[in-house]
C-alpha positions in Angstrom: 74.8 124.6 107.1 76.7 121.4 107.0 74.9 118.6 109.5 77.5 117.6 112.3 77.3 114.7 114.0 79.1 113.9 117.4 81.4 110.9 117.9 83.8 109.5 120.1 87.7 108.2 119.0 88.2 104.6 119.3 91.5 104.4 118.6 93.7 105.6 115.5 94.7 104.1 112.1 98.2 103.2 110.6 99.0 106.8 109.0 97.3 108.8 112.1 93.4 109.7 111.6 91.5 109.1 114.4 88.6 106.2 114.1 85.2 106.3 115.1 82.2 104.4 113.8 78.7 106.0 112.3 76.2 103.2 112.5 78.5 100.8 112.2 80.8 102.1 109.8 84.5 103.5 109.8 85.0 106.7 109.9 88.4 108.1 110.0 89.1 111.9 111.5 92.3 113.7 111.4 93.5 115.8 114.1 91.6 113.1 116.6 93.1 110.7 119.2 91.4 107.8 121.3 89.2 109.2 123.6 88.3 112.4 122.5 84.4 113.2 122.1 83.7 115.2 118.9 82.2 117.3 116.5 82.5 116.5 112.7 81.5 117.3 109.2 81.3 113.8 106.9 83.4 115.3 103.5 83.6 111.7 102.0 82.0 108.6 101.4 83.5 105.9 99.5 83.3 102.0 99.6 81.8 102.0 102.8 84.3 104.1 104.7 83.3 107.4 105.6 86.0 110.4 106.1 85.2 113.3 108.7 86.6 117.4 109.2 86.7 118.0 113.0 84.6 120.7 113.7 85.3 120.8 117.3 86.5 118.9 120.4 83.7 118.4 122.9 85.3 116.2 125.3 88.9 116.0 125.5 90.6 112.9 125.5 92.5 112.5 129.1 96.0 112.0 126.7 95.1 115.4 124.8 97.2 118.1 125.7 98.1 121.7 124.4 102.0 121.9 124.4 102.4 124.8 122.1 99.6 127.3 121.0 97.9 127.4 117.8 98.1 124.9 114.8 101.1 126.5 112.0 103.0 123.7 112.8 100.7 121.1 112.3 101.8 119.9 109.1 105.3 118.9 110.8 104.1 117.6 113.7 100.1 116.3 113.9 101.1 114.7 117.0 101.9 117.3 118.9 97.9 117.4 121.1 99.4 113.6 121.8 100.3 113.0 125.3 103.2 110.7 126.0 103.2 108.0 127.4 100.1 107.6 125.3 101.5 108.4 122.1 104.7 105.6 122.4 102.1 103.2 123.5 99.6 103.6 120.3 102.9 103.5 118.1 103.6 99.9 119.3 99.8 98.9 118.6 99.6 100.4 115.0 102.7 98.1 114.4 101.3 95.0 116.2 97.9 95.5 114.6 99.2 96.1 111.0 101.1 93.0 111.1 98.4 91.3 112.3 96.1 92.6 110.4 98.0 92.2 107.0 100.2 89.3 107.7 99.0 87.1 110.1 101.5 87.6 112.6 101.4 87.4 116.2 104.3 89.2 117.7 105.6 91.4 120.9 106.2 94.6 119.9 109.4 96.2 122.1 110.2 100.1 122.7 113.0 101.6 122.0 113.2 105.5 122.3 115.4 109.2 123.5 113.0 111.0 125.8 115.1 113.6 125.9 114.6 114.2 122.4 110.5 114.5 121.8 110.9 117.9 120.7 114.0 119.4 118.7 115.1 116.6 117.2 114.7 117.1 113.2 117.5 117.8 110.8 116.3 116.6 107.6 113.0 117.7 105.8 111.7 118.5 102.4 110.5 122.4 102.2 108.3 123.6 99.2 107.9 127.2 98.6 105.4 129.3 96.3 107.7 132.8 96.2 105.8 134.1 99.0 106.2 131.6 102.3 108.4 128.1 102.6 106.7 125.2 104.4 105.0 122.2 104.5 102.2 120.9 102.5 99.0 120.7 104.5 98.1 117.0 104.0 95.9 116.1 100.8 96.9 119.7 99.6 98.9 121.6 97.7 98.6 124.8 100.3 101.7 125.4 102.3 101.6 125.5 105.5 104.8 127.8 107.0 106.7 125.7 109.6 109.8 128.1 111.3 109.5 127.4 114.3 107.9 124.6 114.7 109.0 122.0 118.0 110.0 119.4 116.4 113.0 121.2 114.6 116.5 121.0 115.4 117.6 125.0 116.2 120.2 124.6 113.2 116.8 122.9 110.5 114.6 126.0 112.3 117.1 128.7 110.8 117.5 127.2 107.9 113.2 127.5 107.3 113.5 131.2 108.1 116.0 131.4 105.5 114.4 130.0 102.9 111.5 132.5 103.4 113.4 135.1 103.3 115.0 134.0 100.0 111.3 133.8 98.2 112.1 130.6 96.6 109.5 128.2 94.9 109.6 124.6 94.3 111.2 122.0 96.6 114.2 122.4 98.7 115.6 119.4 100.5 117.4 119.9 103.6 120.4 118.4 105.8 121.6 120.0 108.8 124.1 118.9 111.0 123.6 119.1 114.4 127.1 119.7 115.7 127.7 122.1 113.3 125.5 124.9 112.4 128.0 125.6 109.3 127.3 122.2 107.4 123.8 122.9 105.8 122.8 120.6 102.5 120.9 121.8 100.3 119.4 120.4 97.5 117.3 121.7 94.2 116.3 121.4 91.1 118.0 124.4 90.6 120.1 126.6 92.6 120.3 130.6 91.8 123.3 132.6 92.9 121.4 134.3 96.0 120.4 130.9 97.5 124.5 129.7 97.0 125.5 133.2 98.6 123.7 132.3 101.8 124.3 128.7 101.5 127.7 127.6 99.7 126.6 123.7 99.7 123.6 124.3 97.9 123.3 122.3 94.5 121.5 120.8 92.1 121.5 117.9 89.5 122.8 120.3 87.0 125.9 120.6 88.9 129.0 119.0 87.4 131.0 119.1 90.6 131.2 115.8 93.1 128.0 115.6 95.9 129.1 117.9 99.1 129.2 116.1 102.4 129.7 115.6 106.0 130.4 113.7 108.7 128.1 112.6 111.5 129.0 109.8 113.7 131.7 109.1 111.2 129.1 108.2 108.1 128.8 110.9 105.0 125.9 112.8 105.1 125.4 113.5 101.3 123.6 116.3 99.6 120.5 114.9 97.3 120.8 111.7 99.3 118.4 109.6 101.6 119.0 110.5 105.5 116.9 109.9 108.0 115.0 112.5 109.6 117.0 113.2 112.5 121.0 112.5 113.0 120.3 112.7 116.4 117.8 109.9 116.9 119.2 107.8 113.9 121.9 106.5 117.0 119.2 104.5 118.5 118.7 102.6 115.1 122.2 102.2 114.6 122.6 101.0 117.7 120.0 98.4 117.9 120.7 96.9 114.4 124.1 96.6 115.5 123.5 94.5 118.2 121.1 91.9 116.1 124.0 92.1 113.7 126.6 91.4 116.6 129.1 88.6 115.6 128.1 88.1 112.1 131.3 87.6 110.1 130.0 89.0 106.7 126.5 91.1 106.3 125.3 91.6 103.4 124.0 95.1 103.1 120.5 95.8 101.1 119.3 99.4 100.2 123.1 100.5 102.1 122.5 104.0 101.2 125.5 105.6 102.8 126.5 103.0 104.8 124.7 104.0 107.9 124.0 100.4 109.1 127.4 99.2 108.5 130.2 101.5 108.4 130.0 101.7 112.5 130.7 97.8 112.3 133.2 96.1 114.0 136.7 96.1 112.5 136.9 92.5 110.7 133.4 92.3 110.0 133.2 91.9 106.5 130.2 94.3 104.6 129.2 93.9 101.1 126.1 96.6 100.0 123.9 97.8 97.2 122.5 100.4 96.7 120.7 102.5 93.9 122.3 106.1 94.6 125.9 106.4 93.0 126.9 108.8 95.1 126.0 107.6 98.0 127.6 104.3 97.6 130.9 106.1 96.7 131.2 108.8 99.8 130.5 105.2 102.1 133.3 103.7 100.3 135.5 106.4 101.3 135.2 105.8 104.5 136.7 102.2 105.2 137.5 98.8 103.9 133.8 98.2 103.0 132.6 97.1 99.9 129.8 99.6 98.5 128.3 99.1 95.3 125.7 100.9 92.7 123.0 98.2 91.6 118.8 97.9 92.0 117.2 95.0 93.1 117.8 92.7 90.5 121.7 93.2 91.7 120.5 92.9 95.1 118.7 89.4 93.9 121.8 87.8 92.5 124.2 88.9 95.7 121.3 87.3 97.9 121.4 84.1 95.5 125.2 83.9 95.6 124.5 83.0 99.4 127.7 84.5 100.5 127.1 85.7 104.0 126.0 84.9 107.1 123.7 87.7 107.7 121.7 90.3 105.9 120.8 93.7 106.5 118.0 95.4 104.8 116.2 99.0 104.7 113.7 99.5 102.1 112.2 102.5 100.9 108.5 102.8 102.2 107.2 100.5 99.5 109.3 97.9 100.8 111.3 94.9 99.1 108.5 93.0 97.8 110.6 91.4 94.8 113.6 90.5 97.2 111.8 88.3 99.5 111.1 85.6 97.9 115.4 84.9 97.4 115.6 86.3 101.3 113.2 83.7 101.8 115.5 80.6 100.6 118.8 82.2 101.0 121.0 80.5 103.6 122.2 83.2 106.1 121.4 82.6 109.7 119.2 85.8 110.3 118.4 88.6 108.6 117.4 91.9 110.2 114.5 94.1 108.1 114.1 97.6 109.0 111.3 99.5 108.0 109.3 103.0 108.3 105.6 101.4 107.0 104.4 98.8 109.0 101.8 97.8 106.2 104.9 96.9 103.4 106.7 95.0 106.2 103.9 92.8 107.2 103.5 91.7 103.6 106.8 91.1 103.1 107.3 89.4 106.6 104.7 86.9 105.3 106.9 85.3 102.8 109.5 85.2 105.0 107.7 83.3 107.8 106.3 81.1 105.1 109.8 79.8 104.5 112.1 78.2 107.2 112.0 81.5 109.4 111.2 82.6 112.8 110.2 86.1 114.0 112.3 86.2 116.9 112.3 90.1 117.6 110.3 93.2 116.7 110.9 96.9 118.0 109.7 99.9 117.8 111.6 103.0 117.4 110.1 106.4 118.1 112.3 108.1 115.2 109.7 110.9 115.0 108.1 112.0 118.0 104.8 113.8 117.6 104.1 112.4 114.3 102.2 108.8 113.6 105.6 107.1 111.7 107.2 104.8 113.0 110.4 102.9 112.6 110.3 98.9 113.1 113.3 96.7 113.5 112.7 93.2 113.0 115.0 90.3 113.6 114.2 87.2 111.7 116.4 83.7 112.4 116.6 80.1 111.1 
């Protein structure tokens, strides 16, 4: 029989495990949050850090609570035993302690988030089926865990999962819903068989020879095989926000544009020039206004920062950040730059170089973009 040894949650770690310490070590335990008193299994040791299975809940913590029975749609949502306003309040500190932590920087962390939309609120996720069920991966595994009906979906994603299922596909499926309109459902596969095309006409596949399907949410294209956020719904608050650091700029440069989402919404006169990697992404923003969208990677994205032509930048890396860009961020001569980001870790190294140049941190905010989950989206306004 495995020993188990009881411990008590300190507090919890950038990518959600719960931490505890075992004779004065670190020992991280999924499925934990501060304050719980517990039961666990040590499964791993390695360079001094020790990683623990719960085995059972002793003591709840007083921000533990049991919204929904059972655990099938853990994998979605590991959050969901996490009280609120607990949950929002750990968020800000996993940001304010990673950039401390890993880059030195002292900063307020504000709050910016939809109440009303905790639960529901997903319209994007990845699915990944084995012929039998359609789910999620349970984490560090390969074994699917089914998720219809899980909280967190939007009705419209939720229909879609039971679908899916009932389709016996294999492989990864990538999923758009929109949330106005139960009709517009994006799907996208490696390859798409006739019976998953009969019950979904916008599926496709990088096979297919005909342009990307799309729609409209909030007047930006919503593009099949392209980077959206997780939820339409909640993206408004992130629009929002960077539009008012951006308010008044006269021409914004656009880094890692994707579809335009930061910019199209922009005031009429403001000038936008993007880049982004995703062909088709750049050309359904480009459709929509008198923007200037183009294809390009980062060494593109180098020589539009170097070429100094604006008076602020806009920037929205993918979770490994923009590393090779800040150094030319750094000495470019805008008059603020706003970095968003969904991995506090890549933004306090990148932060770093920028504070190491002529800038100031002037504003940092958290965004609860998903709601009984550990991620987090961070907004950061940087000025001369």
């Amino acid at each position: 029989m495995t020993d188990l040894t009881t411990v008590t949650i300190e507090r919890v770690a950038h990518g959600g495990h719960g931490i505890a310490r075992i004779d004065g070590r670190v020992c991280f335990v999924p499925n934990t949050i501060p304050g719980d008193t517990v039961r666990i299994a040590i499964e791993e040791e390695k360079k001094g850090l020790l990683w623990g299975k719960l085995a059972e809940v002793v003591e709840p913590s007083p921000d533990r609570i049991a919204l929904f029975p059972g655990e099938a749609s853990s994998a979605a949502c590991p959050w969901l035993h996490f009280a609120y306003p607990a949950q929002g309040e750990w968020k800000r500190r996993i940001v304010a302690e990673s950039l401390q932590r890993l880059g030195k920087i002292e900063a307020e962390i504000g709050w910016l988030e939809d109440e009303s939309l905790r639960l529901g609120y997903r319209t994007r996720a990845q699915f990944h089926g084995d012929g039998e069920s359609v789910g999620f991966y349970e984490p560090g595994t390969h074994t699917i865990s089914p998720v219809a009906g899980c909280p967190v979906f939007h009705p419209h994603l939720d229909a879609v999962a039971v679908a899916l299922t009932e389709l016996n596909l294999e492989g990864h499926t990538d999923v758009i819903v929109n949330p106005d309109e139960p009709k517009d459902v994006l799907i996208w596969r490696r390859s798409v068989n006739r019976r998953l095309r009969d019950r979904f006409p916008h599926a496709q596949s990088s096979l297919d020879k005909a342009d990307r399907s799309y729609f409209l949410f909030d007047g930006v294209p919503i593009v099949n095989g392209c980077f959206a956020q997780s939820s339409l719904l909640l993206n408004r608050l992130l629009v929002g926000k960077v539009h008012a650091l951006l308010e008044g700029a006269a021409h914004v440069l656009d880094l890692y544009c994707g579809n335009g989402n930061l910019t199209l919404g922009l005031p009429k006169g403001t000038f936008v020039s993007g880049i982004d990697h995703s062909g088709p992404a750049v050309t359904a923003a480009n459709r929509r206004g008198p923007k200037r969208y183009f294809k390009g990677g980062e060494r593109n994205m180098e020589e539009a920062i170097r070429a100094g032509e604006f008076d602020a930048a806009v920037l929205d890396p993918p979770r490994e950040g923009a590393k090779v860009l800040m150094p030319a961020l750094a000495e470019c001569k805008a008059e603020r730059i706003v970095y968003v980001s969904c991995d506090p870790a890549t933004l306090a190294r990148d932060l770093r170089v920028l504070l190491d140049g002529d800038w100031k941190l002037a504003e940092v905010t958290a965004i609860d973009m998903f709601p009984h989950t550990p991620h987090i989206e961070t907004v950061c306004l940087l000025q001369r």
